[in-house]
NUNUNU-527040 format. One record per atom (N, C-alpha, C): residue number from 1; atom name; x, y, z. Coordinates in steps of 0.2 Angstrom, whole numbers. Layout:
N
   num   atome       x       y       z
   NUM      CA       X       Y       Z
...
END
This chain:
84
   num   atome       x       y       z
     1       N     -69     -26     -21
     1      CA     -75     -24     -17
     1       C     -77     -30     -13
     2       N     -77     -36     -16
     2      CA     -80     -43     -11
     2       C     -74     -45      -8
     3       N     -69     -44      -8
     3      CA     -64     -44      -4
     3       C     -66     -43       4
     4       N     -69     -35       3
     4      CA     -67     -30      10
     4       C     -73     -32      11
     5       N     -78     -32       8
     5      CA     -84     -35      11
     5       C     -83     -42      15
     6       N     -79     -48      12
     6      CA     -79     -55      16
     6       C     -75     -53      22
     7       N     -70     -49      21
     7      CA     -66     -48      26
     7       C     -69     -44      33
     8       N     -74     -40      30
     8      CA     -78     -35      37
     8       C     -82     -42      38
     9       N     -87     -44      36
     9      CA     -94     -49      38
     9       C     -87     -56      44
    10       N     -79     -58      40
    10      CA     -77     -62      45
    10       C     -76     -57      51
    11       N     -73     -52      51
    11      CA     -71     -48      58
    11       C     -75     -47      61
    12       N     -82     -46      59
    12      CA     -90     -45      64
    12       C     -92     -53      65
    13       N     -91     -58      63
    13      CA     -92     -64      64
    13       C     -87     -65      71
    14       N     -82     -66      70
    14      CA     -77     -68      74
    14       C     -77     -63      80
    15       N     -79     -56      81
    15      CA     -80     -50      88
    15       C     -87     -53      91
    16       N     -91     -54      88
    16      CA     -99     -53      90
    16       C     -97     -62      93
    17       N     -94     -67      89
    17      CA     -93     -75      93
    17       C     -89     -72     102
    18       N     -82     -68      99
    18      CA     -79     -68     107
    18       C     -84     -63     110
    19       N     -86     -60     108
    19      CA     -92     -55     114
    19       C     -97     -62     118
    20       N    -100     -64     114
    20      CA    -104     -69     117
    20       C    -103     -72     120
    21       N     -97     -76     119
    21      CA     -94     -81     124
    21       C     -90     -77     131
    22       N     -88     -71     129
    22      CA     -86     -69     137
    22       C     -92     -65     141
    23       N     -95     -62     138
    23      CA    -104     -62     142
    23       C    -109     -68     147
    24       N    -108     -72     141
    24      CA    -110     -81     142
    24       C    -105     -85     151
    25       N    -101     -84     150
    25      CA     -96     -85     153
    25       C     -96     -82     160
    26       N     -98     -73     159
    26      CA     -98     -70     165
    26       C    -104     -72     167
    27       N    -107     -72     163
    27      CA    -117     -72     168
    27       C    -117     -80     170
    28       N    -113     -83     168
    28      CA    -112     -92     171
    28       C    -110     -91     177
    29       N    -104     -87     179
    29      CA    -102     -86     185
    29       C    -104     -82     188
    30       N    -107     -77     187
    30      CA    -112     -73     190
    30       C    -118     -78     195
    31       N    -121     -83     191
    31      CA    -126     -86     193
    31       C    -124     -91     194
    32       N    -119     -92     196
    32      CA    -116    -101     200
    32       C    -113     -96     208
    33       N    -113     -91     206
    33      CA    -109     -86     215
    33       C    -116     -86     219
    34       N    -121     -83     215
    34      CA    -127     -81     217
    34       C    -133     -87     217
    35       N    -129     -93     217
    35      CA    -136     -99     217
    35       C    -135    -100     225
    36       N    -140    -101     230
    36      CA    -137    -103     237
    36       C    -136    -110     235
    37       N    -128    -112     241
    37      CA    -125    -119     241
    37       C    -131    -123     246
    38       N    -132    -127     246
    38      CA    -136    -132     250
    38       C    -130    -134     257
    39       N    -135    -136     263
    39      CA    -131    -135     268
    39       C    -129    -141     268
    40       N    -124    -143     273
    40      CA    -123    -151     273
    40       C    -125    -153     280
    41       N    -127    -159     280
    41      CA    -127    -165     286
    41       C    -124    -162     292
    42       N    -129    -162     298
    42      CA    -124    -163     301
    42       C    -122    -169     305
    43       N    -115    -167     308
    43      CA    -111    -175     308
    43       C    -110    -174     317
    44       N    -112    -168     318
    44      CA    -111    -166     328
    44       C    -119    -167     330
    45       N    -117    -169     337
    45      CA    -124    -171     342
    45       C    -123    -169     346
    46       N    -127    -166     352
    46      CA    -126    -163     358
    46       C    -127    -167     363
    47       N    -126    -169     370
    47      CA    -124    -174     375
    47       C    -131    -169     379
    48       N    -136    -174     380
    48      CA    -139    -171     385
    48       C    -138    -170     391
    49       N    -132    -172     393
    49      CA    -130    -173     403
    49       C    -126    -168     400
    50       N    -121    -167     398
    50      CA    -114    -163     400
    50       C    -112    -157     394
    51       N    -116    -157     387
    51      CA    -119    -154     383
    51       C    -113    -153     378
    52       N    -108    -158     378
    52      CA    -104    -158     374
    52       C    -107    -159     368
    53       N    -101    -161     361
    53      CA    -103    -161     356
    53       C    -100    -168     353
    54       N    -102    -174     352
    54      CA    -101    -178     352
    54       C    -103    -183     343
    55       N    -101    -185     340
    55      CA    -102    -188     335
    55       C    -111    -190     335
    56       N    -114    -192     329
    56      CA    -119    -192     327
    56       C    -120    -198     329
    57       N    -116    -202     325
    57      CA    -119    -211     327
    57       C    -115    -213     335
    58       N    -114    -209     337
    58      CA    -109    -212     345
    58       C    -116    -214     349
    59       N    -117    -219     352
    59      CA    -120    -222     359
    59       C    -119    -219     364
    60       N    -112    -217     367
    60      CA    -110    -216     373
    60       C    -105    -210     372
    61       N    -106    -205     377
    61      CA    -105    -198     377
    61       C     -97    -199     378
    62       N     -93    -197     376
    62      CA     -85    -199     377
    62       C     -83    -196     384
    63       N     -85    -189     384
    63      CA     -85    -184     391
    63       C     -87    -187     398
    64       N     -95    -187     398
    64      CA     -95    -188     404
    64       C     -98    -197     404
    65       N     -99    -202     400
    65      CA     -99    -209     398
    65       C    -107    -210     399
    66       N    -112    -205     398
    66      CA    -118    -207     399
    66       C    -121    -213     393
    67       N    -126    -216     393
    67      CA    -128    -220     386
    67       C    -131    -214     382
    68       N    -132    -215     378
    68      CA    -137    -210     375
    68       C    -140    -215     371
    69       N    -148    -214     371
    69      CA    -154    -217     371
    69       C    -158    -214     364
    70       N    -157    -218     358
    70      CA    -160    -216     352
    70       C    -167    -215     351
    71       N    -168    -211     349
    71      CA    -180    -209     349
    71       C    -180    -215     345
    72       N    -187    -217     347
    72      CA    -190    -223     343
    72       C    -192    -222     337
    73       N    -192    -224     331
    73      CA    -190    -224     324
    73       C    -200    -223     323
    74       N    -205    -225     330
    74      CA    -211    -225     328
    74       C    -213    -221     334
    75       N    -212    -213     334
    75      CA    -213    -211     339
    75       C    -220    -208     341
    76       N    -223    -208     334
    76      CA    -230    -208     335
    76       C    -237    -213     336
    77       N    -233    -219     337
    77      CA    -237    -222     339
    77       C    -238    -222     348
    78       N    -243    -225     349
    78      CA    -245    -224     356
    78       C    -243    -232     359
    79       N    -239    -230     367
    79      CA    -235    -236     369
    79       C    -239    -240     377
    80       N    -243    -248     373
    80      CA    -246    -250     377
    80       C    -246    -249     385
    81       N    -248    -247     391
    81      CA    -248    -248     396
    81       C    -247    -256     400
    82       N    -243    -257     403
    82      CA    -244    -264     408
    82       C    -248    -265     412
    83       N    -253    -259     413
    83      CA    -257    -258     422
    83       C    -263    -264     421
    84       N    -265    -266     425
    84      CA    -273    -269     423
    84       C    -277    -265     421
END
């Protein structure tokens, strides 16, 4: 009798462990599908003269060879006048 006893409590041990872990397992991937991906960097910049698409760090428009002019890093400060 303690036999078929040890033997049922291991077979309910060992079904109830794989149940878990393939539950476990699905709702992991379930919620790694349905977590949103973070967006990435963009590495493209638009050419204000000729509206192409031109690297981020580039100066000079490859297309139509304009400078291109970086915003001042202190743009809210207010910029002295020269007049008297």
């Amino acid at each position: 009798h303690i036999g078929h006893l040890l033997a049922d409590l291991l077979n309910f041990t060992l079904v109830a462990v794989a149940v878990f872990l393939v539950i476990v397992k699905l709702l992991g991937g379930v919620m790694k599908a349905a977590r949103p991906q973070p967006a990435e960097a963009p590495t493209l910049k638009e050419c204000p003269r000729c509206l192409s698409n031109i690297p981020l760090k580039a100066t000079k428009c490859a297309h139509c060879t304009t400078d291109l002019v970086e915003p001042a890093a202190d743009a809210s400060l207010p910029v002295a006048s020269a007049s008297p």
